[in-house]
N, C-alpha and C positions, 0 to 999 in steps of 0.2 A: 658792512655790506651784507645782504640778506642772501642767504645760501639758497640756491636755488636745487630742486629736487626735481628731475623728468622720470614721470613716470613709465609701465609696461604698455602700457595704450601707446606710446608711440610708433611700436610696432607695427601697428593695425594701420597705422598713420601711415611709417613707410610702405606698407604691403599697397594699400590703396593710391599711393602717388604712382606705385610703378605701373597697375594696371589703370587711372588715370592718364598717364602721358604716352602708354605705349598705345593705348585706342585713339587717341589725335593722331599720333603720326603715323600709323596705319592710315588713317583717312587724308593726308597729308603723300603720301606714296600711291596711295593706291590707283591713281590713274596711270601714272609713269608705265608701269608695262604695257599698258592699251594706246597706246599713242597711235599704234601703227593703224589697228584698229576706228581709232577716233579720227586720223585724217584721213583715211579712206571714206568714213561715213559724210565728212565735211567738205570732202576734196581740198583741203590744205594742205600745204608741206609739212613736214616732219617738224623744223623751226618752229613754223607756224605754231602748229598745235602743244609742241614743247611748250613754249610760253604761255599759250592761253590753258595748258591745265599745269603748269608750272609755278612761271613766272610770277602772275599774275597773282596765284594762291601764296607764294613770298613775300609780294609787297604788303598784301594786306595783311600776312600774319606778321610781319615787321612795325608796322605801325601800331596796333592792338597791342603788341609786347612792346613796343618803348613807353606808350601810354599806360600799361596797365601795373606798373610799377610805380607812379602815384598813388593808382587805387589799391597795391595791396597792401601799403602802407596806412592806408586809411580804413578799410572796409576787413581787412584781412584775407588773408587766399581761400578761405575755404568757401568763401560768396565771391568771389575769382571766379573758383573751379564752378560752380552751378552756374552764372551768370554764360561762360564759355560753352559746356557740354551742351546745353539746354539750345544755345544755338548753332552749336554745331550739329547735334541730332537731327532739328529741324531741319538745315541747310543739306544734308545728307539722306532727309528723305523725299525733299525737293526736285535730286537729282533724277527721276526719276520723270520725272513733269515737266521741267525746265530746260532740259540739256538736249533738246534734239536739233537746237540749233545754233551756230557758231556763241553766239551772243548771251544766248540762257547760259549755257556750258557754262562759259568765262562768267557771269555776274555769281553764277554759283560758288564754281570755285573758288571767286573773289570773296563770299559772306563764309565761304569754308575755312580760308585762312585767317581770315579777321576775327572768327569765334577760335581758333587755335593757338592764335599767339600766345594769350599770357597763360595759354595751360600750362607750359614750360618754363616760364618769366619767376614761379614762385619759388624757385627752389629755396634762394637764401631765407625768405622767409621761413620755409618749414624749417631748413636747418635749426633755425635760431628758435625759432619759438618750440619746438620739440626734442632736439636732440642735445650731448653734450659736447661743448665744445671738438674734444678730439675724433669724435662720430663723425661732424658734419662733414669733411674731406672726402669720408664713404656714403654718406647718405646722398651727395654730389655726384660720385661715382653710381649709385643705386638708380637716380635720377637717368646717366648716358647710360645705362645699360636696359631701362625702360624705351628707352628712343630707339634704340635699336632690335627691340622686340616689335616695335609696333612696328616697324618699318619694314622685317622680316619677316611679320605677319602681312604687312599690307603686298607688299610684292609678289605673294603668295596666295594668300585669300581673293582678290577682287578678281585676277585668271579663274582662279579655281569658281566663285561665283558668274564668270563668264562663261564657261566650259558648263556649267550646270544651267542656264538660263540663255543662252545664243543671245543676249543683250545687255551692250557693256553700258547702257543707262540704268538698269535696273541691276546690274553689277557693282556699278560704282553706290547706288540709293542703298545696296548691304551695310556699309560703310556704319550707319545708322545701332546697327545692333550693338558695334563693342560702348557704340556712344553713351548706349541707353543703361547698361551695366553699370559703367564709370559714375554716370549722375545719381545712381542709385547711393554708388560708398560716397559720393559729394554728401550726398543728403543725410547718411549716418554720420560724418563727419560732424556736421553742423548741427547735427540733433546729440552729439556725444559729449565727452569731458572736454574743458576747456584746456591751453596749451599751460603751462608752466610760466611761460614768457609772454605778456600781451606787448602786441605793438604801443610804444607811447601815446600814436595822436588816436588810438580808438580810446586806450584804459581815462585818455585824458591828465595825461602829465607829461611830461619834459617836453613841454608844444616849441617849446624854445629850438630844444634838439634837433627835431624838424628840418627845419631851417639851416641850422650853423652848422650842423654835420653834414649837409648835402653839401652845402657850399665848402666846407675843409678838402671833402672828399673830388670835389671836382678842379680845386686848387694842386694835387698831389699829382704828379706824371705816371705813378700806378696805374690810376683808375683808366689812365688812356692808352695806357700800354694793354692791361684788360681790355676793352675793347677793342684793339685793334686785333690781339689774339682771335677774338672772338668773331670777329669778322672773316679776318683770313683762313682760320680754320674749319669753321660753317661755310664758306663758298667753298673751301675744296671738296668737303665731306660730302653738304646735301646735293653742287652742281652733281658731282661722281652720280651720287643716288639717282639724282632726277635724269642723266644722260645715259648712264651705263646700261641701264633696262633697253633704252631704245638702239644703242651700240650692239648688246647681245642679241638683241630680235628681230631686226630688218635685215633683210636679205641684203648678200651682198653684191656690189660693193661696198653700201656702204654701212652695211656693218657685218655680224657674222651671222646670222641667217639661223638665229636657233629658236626662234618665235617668243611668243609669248612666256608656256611653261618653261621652255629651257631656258631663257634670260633668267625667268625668277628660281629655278629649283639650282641653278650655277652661283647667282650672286646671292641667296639667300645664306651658303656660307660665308661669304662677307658679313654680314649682320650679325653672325653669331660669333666671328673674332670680333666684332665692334665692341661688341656685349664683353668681351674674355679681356678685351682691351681697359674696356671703362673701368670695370672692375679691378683690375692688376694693376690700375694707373696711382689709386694714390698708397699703398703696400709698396710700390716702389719709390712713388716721391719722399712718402713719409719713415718709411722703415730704410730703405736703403740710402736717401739723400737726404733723411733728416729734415724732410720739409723744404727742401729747398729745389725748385724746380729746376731751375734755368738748364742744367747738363742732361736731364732725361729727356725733357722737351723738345731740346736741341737736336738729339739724336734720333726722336722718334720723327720731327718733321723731316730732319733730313732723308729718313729711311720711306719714311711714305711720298717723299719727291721721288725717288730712285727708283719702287717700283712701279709711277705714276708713268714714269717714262717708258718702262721694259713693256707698258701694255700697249705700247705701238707696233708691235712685231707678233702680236695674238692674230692667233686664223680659230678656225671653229674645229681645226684638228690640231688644237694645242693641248689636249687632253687635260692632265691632273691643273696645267697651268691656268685655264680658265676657273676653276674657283683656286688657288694659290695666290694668284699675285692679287686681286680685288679681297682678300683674307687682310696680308699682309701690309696693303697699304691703307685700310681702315683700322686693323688693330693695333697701329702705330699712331697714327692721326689722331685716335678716341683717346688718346692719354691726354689731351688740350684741354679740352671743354669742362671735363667733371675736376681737374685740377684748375680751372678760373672760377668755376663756381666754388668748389669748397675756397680757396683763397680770398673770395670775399664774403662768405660765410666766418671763415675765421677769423679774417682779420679787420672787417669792418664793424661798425655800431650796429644794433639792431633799427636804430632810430633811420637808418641809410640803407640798409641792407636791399632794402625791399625793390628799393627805387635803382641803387647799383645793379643791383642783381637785374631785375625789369631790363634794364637798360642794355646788359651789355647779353642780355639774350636778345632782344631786341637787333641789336647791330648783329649778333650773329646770324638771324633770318636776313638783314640788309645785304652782307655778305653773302649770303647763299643764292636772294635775289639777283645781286650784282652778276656774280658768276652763269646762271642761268641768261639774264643780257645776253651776256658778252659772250657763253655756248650757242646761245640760242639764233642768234645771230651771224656767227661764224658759222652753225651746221648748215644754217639758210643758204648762205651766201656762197658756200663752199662744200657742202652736201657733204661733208666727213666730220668723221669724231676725233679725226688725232687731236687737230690742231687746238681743240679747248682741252686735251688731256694735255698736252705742254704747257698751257698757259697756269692750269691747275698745280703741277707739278712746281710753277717758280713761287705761285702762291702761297702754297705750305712749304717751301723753304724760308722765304725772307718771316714766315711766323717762326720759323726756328730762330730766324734770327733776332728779332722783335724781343725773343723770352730774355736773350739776354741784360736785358736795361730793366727785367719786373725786381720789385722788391717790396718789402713792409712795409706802408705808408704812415712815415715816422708819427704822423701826425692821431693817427688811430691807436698806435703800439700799447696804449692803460688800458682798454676797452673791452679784455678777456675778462670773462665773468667766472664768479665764485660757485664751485658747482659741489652738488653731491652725486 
């Protein structure tokens, strides 16, 4: 077998995915704290407008990442990522033109998420075609610790773009700038050294592989237990993100009455335990459990059910607790994600990687969409935020439960490649 060698350039490789995926979801957040804002200008409920700059921006980044896990298999990620930024940039400077009425807004945010999806869809791919096998775990982890910059960025930036411009259309059309940076290292990407590792069906070999390795892998009860994870965990995490802004911001009753900047300058330390989380998560699966998830997971979902619930007894004079418990219960939840993706970075083929990996990011926007539903609709119907923070809370526990049944899909277990 041919020894394979990764070079220093994949550095440059990881540095550019992280500020690649944190400028999408910044733009992916960044309406959440304007809600209140945005259905005042529309005169719709809070539900309302929840979903149509929510919702609506899930579904479509949910389909774009189940689908574009075909294509990173075929085309590669790095004509992915330009394909994606190029129209997300556009669709974000749109927002500016489009969005002054109920209907623009929504088609907007809808071409929003649909150019966002598979910017996160590629991790497996980079893993594999750049990094060494024992890397990729952290390169995965590097991956949710990018997601929760942009997001701590976007919670942040588009107020503070509001505050500077008295219009949250031409607040959210900022969006645009981290986009136009990211396409830029797309484009050194694609103009630089090629990976170490070509996908099969581009280099034009193992076309066979394709095929029998999707289907082995979709045969194995792993890859649906991965997905399910992915699912459950992404609705707890992004519904939290997409509601919590508007919990912190609306007066109460029915939420705690801290506006705009104080929702985001309180949960933005959530985002940066998400970050402290993603990163610590596989150092501890891997160094202290030996690679074996099931008992960390276990404990982290159940600990971010726990404090999912203590956030129903918060007032807006709960002092250090308003950024505490929104800390604790994402940097427990963030150990899921970047440990599903390095676990099919490791343990799957490259020939599948792309399409697995596509796939069960893909169900994690499904999930995040779902969750949003079924908030979005319970805040409507019943003007409060407890009752989707209990519903959130049973969800990331039965993921805890879920971990327990993952394992190494016997059928992949030859598949580790010979590295230097």
């Amino acid at each position: 077998m041919t020894e394979i060698t990764y070079p220093k350039y994949r550095w440059f490789v990881l540095i550019a995915m992280i500020i690649i995926t944190a400028s999408g979801h910044s733009a992916n957040i960044g309406a959440a704290p304007l809600v209140g804002e945005i259905a005042e200008s529309f005169g719709t409920s809070l539900g309302e407008t929840t979903a149509m700059s929510m919702m609506v921006y899930m579904l479509a980044a949910a389909t774009s990442c189940l689908l574009s896990g075909f294509i990173i298999d075929r085309i590669g990620f790095v004509r992915v990522w330009i394909i994606s930024l190029t129209l997300l940039l556009i669709a974000s400077l749109l927002m500016n033109l489009t969005s002054y009425t109920p209907t623009g807004y929504t088609l907007t945010r809808l071409l929003q998420g649909f150019a966002n999806g598979p910017i996160t869809a590629v991790i497996a791919a980079v893993c594999q075609e750049w990094f060494h096998y024992k890397e990729r775990s952290y390169v995965a982890a590097a991956q949710g610790f990018a997601v929760w910059v942009g997001l701590s960025l976007g919670l942040v930036y588009t107020p503070a773009m509001l505050n500077l411009t008295n219009n949250w259309h031409v607040a959210l059309s900022w969006s645009a700038a981290p986009c136009a940076v990211s396409l830029a290292l797309a484009l050194i990407l694609y103009f630089g050294p090629k990976p170490p590792v070509i996908a099969p069906v581009s280099a034009g070999e193992q076309r066979g592989a394709y095929k029998s390795d999707f289907k082995l892998a979709l045969s194995t009860a792993t890859t649906f237990i991965l997905f399910a994870l992915a699912v459950l965990d992404t609705w707890y995490q992004q519904a939290f993100n997409d509601l919590a802004p508007g919990f912190y911001a609306v007066k109460p009753p029915v939420g705690l009455g801290l506006g705009p900047m104080g929702a985001g300058s309180n949960l933005m330390w959530a985002g940066y335990a998400s970050m402290l989380g993603g990163l610590i998560a596989p150092v501890v699966v891997e160094k202290l459990f030996k690679g074996k998830p099931r008992i960390p997971l276990f404990i982290a979902c159940t600990l971010s059910a726990i404090f999912m619930l203590c956030m129903r007894f918060m007032t807006a004079q709960s002092g250090g607790l308003l950024i505490l418990l929104p800390a604790l219960m994402l940097f427990f939840s963030s150990f899921v994600n970047p440990t599903i993706m390095g676990f099919i970075a490791k343990h799957y083929p490259h020939s599948v990687a792309g399409r697995i990996g596509g796939i069960a990011s893909g169900m994690a926007i499904v999930g995040a969409a779902i969750g949003l539903i079924v908030g979005s609709a319970i805040l409507h119907v019943t003007g409060a935020y407890y009752i989707p923070m209990i519903v959130m809370a049973g969800v990331i526990f039965i993921a805890g439960v879920a971990v327990a049944f993952l394992e190494v899909p016997k059928v992949f277990q030859s598949s580790k490649p010979v590295e230097s």
